[in-house]
C-alpha positions in Angstrom: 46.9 -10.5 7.4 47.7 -7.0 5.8 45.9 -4.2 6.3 44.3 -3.9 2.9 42.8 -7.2 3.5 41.4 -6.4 6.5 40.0 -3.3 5.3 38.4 -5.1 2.0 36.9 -7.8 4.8 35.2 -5.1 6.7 34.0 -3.3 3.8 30.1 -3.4 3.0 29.1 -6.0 0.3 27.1 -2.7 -1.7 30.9 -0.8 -2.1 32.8 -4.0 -2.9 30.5 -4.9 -5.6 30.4 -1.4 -6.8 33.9 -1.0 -6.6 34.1 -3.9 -9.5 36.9 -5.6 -7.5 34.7 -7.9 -5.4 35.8 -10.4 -3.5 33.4 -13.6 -5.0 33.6 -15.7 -1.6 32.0 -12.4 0.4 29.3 -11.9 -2.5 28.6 -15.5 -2.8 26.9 -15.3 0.9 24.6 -12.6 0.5 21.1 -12.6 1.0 19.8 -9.1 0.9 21.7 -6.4 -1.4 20.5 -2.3 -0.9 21.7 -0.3 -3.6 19.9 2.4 -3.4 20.6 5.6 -4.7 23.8 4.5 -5.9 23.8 6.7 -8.9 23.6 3.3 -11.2 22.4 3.3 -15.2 23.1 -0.2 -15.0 23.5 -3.3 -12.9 27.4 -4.0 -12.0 28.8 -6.3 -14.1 29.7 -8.6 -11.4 26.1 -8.5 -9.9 26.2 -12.4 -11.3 28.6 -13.2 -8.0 25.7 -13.1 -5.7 23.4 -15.9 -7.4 24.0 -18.2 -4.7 22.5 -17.1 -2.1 20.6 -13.4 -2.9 16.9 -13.1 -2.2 16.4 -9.3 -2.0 17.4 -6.2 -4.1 17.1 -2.9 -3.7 17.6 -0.9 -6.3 15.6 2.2 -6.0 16.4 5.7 -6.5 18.7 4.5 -9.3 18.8 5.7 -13.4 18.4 2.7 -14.6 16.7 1.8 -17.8 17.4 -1.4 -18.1 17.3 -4.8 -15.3 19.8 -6.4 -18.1 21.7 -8.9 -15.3 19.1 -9.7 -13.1 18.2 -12.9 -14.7 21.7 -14.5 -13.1 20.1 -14.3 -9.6 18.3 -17.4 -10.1 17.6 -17.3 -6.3 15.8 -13.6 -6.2 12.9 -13.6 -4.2 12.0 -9.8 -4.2 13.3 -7.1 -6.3 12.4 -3.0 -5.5 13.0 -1.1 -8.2 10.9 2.1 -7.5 12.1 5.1 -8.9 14.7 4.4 -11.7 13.6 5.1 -15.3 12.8 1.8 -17.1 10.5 3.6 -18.7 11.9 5.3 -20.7 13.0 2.0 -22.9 9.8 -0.1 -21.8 10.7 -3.3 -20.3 11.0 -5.8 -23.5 9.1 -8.6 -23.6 11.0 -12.2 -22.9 13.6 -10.3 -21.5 15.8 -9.9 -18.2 13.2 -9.7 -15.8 11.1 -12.3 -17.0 13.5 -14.9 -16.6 13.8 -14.4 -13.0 11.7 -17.4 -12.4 12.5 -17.1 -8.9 11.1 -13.9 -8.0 7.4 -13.3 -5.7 7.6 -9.7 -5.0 8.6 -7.2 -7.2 7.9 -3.2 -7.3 8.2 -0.7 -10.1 6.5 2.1 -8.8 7.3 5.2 -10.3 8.9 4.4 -13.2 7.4 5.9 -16.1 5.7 2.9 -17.2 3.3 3.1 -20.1 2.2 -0.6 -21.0 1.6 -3.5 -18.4 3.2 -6.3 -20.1 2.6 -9.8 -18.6 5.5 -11.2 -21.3 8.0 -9.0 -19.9 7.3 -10.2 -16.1 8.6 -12.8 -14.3 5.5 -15.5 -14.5 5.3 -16.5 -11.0 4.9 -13.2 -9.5 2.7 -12.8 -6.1 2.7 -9.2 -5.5 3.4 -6.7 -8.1 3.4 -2.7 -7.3 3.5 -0.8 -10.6 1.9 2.3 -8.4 2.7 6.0 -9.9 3.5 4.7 -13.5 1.4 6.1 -16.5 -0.1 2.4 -17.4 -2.7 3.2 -20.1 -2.5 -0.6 -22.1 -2.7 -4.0 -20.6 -1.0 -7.2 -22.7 -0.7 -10.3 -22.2 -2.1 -10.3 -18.6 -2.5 -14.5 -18.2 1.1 -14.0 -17.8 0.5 -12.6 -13.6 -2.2 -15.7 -13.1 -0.7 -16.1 -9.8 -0.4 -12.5 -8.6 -2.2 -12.1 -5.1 -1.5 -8.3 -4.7 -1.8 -6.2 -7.5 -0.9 -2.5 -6.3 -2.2 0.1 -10.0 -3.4 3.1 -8.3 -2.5 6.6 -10.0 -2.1 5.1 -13.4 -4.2 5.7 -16.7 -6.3 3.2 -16.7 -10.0 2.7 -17.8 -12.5 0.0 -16.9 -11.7 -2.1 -19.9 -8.3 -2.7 -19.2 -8.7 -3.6 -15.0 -11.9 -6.4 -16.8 -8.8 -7.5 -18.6 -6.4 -7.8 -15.5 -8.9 -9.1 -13.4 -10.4 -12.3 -15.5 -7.2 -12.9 -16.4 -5.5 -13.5 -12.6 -7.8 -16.0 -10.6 -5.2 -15.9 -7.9 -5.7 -12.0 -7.2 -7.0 -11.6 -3.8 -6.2 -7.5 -3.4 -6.0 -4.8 -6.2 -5.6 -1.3 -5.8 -6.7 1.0 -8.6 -7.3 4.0 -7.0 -7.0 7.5 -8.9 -7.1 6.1 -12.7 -9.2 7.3 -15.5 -12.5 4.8 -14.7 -16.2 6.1 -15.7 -17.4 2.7 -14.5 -16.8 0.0 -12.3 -14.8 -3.3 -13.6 -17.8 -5.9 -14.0 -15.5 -8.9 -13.9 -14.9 -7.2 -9.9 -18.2 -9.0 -9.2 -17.2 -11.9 -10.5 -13.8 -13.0 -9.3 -14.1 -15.7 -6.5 -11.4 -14.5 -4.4 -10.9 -10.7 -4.8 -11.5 -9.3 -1.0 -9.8 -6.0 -1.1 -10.7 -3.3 -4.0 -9.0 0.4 -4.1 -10.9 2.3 -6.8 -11.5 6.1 -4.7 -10.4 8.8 -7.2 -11.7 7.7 -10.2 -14.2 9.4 -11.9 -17.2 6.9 -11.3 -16.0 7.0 -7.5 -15.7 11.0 -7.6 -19.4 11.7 -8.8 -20.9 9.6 -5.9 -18.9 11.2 -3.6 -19.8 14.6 -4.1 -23.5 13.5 -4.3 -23.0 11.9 -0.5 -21.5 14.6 0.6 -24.6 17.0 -0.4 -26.4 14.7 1.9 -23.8 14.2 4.7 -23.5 17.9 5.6 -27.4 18.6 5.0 -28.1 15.3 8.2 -28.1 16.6 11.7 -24.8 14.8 12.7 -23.1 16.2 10.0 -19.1 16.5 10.3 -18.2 20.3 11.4 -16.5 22.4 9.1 -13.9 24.5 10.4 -12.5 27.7 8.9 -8.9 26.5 9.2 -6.5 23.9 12.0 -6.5 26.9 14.6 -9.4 25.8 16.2 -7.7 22.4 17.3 -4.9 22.4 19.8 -3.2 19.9 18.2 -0.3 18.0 20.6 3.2 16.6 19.9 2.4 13.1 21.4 1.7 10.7 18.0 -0.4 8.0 18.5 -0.1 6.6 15.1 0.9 6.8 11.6 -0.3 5.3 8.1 0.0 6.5 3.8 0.6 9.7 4.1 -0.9 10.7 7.3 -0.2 10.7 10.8 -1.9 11.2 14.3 -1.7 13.3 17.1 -3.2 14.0 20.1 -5.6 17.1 20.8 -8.6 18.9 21.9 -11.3 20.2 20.2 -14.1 22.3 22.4 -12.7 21.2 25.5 -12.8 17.5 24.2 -9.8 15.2 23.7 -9.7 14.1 20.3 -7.3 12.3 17.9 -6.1 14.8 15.1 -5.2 13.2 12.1 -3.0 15.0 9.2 -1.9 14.4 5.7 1.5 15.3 4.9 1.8 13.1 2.1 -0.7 13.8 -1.5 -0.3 10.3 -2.9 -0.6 6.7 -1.4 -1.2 3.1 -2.9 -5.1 3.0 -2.0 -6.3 6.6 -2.8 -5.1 10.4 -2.3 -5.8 12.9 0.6 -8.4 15.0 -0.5 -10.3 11.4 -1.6 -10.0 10.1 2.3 -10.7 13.5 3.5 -14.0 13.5 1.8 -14.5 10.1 2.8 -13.8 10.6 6.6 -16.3 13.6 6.4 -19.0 11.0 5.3 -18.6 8.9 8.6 -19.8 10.9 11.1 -22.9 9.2 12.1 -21.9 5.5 12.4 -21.5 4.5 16.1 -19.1 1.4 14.9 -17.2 3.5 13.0 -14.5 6.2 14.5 -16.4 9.2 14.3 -15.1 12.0 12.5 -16.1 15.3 14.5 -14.7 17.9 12.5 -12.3 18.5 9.6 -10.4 21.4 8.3 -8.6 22.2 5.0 -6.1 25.1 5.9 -2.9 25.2 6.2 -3.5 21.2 4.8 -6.0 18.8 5.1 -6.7 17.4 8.3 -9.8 15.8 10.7 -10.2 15.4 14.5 -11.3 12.0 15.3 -13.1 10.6 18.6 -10.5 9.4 20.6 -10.7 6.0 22.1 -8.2 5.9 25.6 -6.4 2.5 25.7 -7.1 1.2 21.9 -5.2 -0.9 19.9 -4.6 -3.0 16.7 -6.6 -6.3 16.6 -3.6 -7.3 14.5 -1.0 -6.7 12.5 -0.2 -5.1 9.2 0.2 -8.5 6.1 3.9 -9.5 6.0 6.0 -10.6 3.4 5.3 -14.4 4.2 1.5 -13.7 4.5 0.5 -11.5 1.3 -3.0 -10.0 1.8 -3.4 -11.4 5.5 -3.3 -9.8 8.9 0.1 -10.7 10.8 0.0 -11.1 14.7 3.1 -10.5 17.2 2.7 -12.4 19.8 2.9 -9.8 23.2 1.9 -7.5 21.1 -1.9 -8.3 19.5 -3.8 -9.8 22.3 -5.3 -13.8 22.0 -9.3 -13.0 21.9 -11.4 -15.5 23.1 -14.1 -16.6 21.2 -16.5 -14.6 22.8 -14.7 -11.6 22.1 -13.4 -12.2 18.4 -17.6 -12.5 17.5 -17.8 -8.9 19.3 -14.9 -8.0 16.9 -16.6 -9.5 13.6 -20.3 -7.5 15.1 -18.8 -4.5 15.2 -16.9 -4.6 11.9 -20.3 -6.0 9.8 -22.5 -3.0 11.4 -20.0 -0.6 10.0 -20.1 -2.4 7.0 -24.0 -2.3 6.9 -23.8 1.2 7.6 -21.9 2.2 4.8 -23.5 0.0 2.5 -27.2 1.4 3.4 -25.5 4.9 2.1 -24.2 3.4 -1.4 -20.8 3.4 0.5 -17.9 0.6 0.7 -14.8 0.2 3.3 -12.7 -1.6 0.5 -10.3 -2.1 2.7 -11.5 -3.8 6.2 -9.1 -5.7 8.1 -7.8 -6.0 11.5 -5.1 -4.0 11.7 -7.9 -1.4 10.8 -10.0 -2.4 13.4 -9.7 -1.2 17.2 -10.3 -2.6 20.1 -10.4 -1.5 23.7 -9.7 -4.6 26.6 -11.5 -2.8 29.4 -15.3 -4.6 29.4 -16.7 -1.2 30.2 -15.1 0.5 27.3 -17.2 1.9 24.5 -17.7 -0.7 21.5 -14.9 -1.4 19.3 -14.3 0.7 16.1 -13.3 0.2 12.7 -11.0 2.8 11.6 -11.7 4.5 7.9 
């Protein structure tokens, strides 16, 4: 074999197909293509080679306005297109992408979007991420009938439009609208027989009761401390955990170990920072929640938390394969007995009686939010915010 053919055979499958030269036996056996960041303004011509087998494409990070070639990969599965600028032309109705009959997952966050179009979808979608557009109109939404995840927060949308969405998609078991333009809450919310999980913190409606909780939070007794700024923490190095845009550390606060947490990140697909800062300052007097003890705004937002030695995860974050449902490793989520998973479901509906006394609502309980500790004489397990 010469050396030029050894050196195509060892070449990525991204940079051959790039290169325009493929080699059709190599592409014909992919499964998952990352293009990212790859400086495209359009799909390679030859992206047609890796029907066969391809399930996943990344594309993200990319100029493109238009998916014009997608709808060869008649075996697509999910497509991430976040960041490119199909905006810009709109995504036509009846065209590439919605003749990717094939596809389940498929994200266009941050793309400059203006209209949610149903007709220029793919019609057996199950999860659809359109976070961090500038979605103001809503058409022909029977389209996403079987979406189960429907991710809209920081778009432009009122109350009339999410009715719209949400009668129109009896499959839709999660939908995040967080931080869009709604003076009310969807009615058709109340309604749906299966919706379970509901982002809709900064929004207008959402914003006004907040600030009207929060008068009364800080007035109680075991109101959340305010400090003057994060010097008043020693906060660690050792990280105990990480979610959207936050992460936490381990520290001490007045002598007491607590668990610091701190937002690096403004946006996230269920909210912003300030919006669950506020909220965490709210929770300070519910023993089945984790007690916020003190929060601080300077240099950047942040809150110490009680600290709970030896807690972990009741399970897992949803995976691909699952959707909107927990995901268990086993070695890694322990197998609860009975006994022990009704302690679990106790603890989670007081905190959820808690908040709902105070005109509050978790929107968002599962147990990969839920802690646990295994020692008998430990405290009582916590949902987490």
């Amino acid at each position: 074999m010469s050396a030029a053919r050894e050196e195509e055979e060892e070449e990525e499958p991204a940079s051959l197909l790039l290169r325009l030269q493929p080699t059709a036996s190599r592409l014909a056996s992919i499964c998952r293509l990352d293009l990212r960041k790859a400086g495209l303004k359009r799909l390679p011509a030859s992206i047609g080679l890796c029907a066969t087998c391809l399930e996943q494409l990344d594309v993200g990070g990319n100029p493109l306005e238009s998916l014009d070639g997608v709808q060869t990969l008649g075996r697509l599965r999910v497509l991430f297109a976040t960041g490119c600028a199909l905006g810009g032309r709109g995504l036509p109705a009846g065209g590439p992408l919605s003749r990717v009959d094939s596809l389940f997952m498929l994200s266009l966050k941050e793309n400059g979007l203006a209209v949610l179009d149903g007709e220029a979808l793919p019609p057996k979608l199950g999860w659809l991420i359109c976070a961090q557009n500038a979605i103001a109109e809503v058409r022909a939404p029977h389209r996403l009938s079987h979406v189960r995840k429907l991710m809209l927060s920081h778009n432009l949308l009122d109350a009339v439009a999410a009715d719209l969405l949400i009668e129109a998609i009896p499959a839709l078991e999660m939908l995040r609208l967080a931080c869009n333009r709604m003076e009310t809450l969807p009615a058709a919310a109340f309604r749906h027989p299966r919706l379970a999980w509901f982002a809709f913190g900064g929004n207008p409606y959402s914003a006004r009761l907040c600030a009207a909780a929060l008068s009364a939070a800080d007035a109680a007794a075991d109101a959340v401390a305010t400090l003057k700024d994060a010097s008043e923490v020693a906060v660690g190095e050792e990280e105990l955990g990480r979610g959207s845009g936050a992460v936490v550390k381990r520290g001490t606060w007045q002598g007491t170990p607590v668990a610091c947490k701190l937002w690096s990140a403004e946006l996230f697909s269920d909210g912003d920072a300030r919006g669950e800062w506020l909220m965490g300052r709210l929770t300070g007097g519910c023993a089945s929640l984790v007690r916020t003890l003190a929060a601080w705004e300077t240099p950047s937002l942040g809150m110490a938390v009680e600290l709970l030695e030896g807690a972990s995860a009741v399970g897992g974050p949803p995976s691909f394969a699952s959707v909107t449902r927990d995901a268990f490793v086993e070695g890694k989520h322990a197998r609860l007995t009975p006994a022990q998973a009704r302690e679990v479901a106790r603890a989670v509906a007081r905190a959820g009686a808690w908040l709902h006394a105070r005109g509050l609502a978790h929107c968002d309980i599962y147990l990969h939010n839920t802690l646990r500790v295994a020692e008998t004489e430990a405290p009582p397990h916590r949902a987490e915010r």
